[in-house]
C-alpha positions as CSV (number, residue, x, y, z in Angstrom):
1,X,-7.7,-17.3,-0.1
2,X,-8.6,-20.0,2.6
3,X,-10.4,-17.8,4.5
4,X,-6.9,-15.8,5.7
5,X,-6.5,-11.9,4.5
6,X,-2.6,-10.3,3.3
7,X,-1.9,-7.5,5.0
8,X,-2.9,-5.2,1.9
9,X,-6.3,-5.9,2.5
10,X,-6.7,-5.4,6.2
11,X,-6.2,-1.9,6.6
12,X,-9.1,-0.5,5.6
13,X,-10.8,0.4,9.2
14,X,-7.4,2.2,9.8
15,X,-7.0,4.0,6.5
16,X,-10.4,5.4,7.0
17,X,-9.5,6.9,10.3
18,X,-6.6,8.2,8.5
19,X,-8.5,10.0,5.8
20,X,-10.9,11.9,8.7
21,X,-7.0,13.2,9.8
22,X,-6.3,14.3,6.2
23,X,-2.9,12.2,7.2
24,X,-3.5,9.8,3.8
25,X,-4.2,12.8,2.2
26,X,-0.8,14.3,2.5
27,X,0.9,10.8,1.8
28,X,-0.6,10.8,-1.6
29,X,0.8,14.8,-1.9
30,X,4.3,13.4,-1.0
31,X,3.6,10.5,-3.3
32,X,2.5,13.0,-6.6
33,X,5.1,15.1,-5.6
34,X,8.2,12.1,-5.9
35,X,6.7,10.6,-8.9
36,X,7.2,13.8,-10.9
37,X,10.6,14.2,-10.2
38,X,11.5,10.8,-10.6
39,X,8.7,9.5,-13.2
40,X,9.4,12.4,-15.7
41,X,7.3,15.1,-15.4
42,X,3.4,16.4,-14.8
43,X,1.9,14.8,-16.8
44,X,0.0,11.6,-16.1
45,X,0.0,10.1,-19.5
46,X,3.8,10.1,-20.6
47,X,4.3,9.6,-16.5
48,X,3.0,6.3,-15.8
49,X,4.7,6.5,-11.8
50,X,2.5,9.8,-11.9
51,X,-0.6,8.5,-13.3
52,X,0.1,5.1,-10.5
53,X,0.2,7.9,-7.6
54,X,-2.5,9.5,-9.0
55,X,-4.7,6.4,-8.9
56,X,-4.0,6.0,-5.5
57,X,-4.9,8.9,-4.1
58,X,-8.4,8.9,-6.1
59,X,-8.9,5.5,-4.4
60,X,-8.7,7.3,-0.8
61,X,-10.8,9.7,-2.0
62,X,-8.4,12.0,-2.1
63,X,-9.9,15.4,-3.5
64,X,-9.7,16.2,-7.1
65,X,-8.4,20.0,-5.9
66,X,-5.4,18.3,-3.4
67,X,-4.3,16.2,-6.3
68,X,-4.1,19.4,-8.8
69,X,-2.7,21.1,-6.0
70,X,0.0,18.4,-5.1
71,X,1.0,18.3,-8.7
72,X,1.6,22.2,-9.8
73,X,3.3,22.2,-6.1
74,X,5.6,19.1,-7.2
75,X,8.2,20.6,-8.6
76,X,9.4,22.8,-6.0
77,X,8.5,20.4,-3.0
78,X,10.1,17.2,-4.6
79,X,13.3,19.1,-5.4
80,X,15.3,17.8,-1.7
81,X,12.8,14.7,-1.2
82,X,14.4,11.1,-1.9
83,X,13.0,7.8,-2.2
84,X,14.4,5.7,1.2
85,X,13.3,1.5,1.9
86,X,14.0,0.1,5.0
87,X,13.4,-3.6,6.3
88,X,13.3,-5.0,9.5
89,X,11.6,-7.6,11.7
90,X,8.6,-6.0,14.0
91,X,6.7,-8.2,17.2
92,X,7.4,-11.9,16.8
93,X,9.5,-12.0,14.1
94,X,7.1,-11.2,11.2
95,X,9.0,-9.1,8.4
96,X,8.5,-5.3,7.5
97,X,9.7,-3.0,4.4
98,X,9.0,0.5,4.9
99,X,9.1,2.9,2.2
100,X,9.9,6.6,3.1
101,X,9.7,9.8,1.1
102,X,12.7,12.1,2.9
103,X,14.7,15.2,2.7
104,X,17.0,13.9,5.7
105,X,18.1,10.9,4.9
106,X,20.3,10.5,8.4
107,X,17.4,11.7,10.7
108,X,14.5,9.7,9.5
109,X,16.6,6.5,8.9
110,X,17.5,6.8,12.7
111,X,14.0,8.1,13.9
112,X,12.9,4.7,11.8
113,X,15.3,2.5,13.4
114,X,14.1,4.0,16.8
115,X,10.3,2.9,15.5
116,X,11.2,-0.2,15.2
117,X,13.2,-0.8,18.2
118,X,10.3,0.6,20.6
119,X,8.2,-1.7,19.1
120,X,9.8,-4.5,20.0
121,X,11.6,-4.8,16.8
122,X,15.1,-4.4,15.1
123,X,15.7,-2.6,11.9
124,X,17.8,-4.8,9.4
125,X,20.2,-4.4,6.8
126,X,19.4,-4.4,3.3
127,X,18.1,-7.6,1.8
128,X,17.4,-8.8,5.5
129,X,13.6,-9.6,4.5
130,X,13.2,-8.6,0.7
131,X,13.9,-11.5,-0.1
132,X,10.4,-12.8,1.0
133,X,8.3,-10.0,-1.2
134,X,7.7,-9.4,-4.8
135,X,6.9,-6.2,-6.8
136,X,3.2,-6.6,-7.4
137,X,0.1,-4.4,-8.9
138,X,-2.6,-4.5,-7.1
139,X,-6.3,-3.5,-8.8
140,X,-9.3,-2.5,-6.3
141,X,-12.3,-3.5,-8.2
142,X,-15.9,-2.8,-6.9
143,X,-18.2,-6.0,-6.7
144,X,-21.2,-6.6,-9.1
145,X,-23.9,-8.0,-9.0
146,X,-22.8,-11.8,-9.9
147,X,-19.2,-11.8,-8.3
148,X,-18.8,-15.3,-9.0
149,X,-18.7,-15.2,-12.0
150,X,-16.8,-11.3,-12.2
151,X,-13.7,-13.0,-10.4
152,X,-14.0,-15.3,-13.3
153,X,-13.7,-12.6,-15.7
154,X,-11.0,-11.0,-14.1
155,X,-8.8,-14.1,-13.6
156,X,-8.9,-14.5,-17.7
157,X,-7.5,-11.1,-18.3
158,X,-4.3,-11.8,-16.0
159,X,-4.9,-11.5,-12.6
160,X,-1.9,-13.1,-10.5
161,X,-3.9,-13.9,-7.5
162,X,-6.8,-11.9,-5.4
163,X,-8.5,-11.2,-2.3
164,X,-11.7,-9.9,-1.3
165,X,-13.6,-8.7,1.4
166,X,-17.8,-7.5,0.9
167,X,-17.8,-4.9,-1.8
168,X,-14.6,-5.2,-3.3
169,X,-12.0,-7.4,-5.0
170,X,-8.3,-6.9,-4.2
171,X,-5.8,-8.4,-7.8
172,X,-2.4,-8.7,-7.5
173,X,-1.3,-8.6,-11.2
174,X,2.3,-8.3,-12.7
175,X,3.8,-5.0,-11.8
176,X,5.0,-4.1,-15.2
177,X,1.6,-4.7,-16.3
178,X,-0.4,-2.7,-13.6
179,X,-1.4,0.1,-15.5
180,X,-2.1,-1.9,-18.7
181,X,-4.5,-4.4,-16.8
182,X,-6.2,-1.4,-15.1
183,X,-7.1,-0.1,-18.7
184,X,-8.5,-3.6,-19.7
185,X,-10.7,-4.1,-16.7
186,X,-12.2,-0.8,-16.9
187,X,-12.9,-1.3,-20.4
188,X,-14.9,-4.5,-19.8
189,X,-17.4,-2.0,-17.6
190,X,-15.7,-2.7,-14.0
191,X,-15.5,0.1,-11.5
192,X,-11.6,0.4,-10.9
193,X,-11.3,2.1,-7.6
194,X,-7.3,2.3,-7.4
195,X,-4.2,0.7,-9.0
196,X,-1.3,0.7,-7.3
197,X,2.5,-0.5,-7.0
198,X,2.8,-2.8,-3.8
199,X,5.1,-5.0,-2.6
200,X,3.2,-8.8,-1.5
201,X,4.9,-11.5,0.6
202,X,5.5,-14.4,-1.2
203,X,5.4,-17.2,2.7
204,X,3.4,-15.4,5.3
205,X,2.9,-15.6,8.8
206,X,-0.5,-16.7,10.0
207,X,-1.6,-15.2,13.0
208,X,-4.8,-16.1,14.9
209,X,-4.4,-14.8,18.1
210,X,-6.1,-11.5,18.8
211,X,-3.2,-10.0,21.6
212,X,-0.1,-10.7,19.2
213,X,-2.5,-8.8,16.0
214,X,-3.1,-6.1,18.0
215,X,0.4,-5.7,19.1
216,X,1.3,-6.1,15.2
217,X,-1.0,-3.5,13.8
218,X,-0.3,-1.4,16.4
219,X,3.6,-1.2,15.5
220,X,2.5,-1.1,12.0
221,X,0.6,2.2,13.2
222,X,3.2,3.5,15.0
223,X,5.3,3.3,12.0
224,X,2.5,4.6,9.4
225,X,2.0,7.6,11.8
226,X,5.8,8.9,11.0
227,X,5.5,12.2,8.4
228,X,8.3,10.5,6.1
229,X,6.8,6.8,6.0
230,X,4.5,6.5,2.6
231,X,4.2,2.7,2.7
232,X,4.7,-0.1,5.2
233,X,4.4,-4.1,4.1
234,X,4.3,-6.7,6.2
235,X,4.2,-11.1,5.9
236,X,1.3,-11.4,8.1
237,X,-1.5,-13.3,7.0
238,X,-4.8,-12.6,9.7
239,X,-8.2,-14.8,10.1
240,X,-11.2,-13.8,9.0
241,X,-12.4,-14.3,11.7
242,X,-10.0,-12.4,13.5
243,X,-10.7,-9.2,11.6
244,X,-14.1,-9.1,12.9
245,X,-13.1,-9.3,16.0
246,X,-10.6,-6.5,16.0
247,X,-13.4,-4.0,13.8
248,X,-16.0,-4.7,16.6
């Protein structure tokens, strides 16, 4: 990966704040909840959107009693809640999609728009930047022992692409085969941590100077924060090198 890291990857030292909040915790609730009313029910096996969310919020650490709560509470919570995306530019041009779980559509596409506009952004109209992203899995796979040679494994049974950082491997695989390709890993003995739906830049931005990250990440923030915001995808692409300097 040339020593640069997708935006996918990098928000680990945030999520973890997140989960001492409980905030990611209720983001996977909202997440169970939509998937069974749009994904076809409770149960994980005939509702692969289900099973997806499911596999998320496990790889948060999510626990086992909020996801068997969020799912017997799905049906009555998801009943008003609709799926909203919303695209924009943020700080210096780089491109956002945010992807909200609402049951106002009116007030939280305006409370977005007003997100993005503080931030020194400008919320766009549709197809403004989705141009730039494809549907993607992506797999969280624990390291082994011999990694060099586990990447090689894992590229033979279809990974796309990948990323990594010290413990784990990041694989962006087809989306329609996400949940297939999660199977097949973990029956080859890897440690799946999470499979999920994302959404990956196809051209990204590089950015290599600390002042304009920080002012990225913390619109990005800003925007995560909102209660109706479940996902929010960016082009950037950050250094390496940066990254340790901003976890310091």
């Amino acid at each position: 990966m040339s020593g640069h890291s997708h935006f996918a990857t990098i928000k680990r030292a945030k999520e973890a704040k997140d989960l001492q909040k409980g905030k990611v915790f209720s983001k996977h609730a909202r997440a169970i909840s939509i998937a069974v009313k749009t994904g076809g029910g409770i149960d994980p096996d005939s509702n692969y959107k289900l099973r997806m969310a499911i596999e998320a919020a496990r790889g948060d650490n999510t626990p086992k009693e909020n996801i068997e709560r969020a799912i017997a509470k799905a049906g009555s919570e998801a009943a008003n809640l609709e799926e909203y995306s919303y695209e924009g530019f943020g700080p210096f041009g780089v491109a956002i999609i945010v992807e909200a779980a609402a049951d106002n559509k009116n007030r939280t596409a305006q409370e977005i728009k007003n997100l993005f506009e503080r931030g020194g952004g400008t919320m766009g109209g549709l197809g403004s930047v989705s141009y730039n992203f494809d549907n993607k899995g992506m797999i969280q796979v624990e390291k082994n022992q011999d990694p060099d040679a586990q990447i090689l494994s894992l590229i033979d049974l279809g990974v796309d692409d990948y990323e990594e950082d010290d413990s784990m491997f990041f694989l962006y695989v087809p989306y329609e085969k996400t949940g297939e390709l999660r199977d097949t890993i973990s029956s080859k003995g890897f440690v799946v941590v999470s499979a999920k739906p994302i959404k990956k830049a196809k051209n990204v931005v590089e950015i290599d100077d600390t002042d304009k990250a920080e002012k990225i990440f913390s619109f990005i923030e800003k925007m995560e924060e909102h209660d109706d915001v479940q996902n929010v995808y960016s082009n950037i692409s950050v250094s390496e090198e940066l990254i340790q300097k901003m976890n310091r």
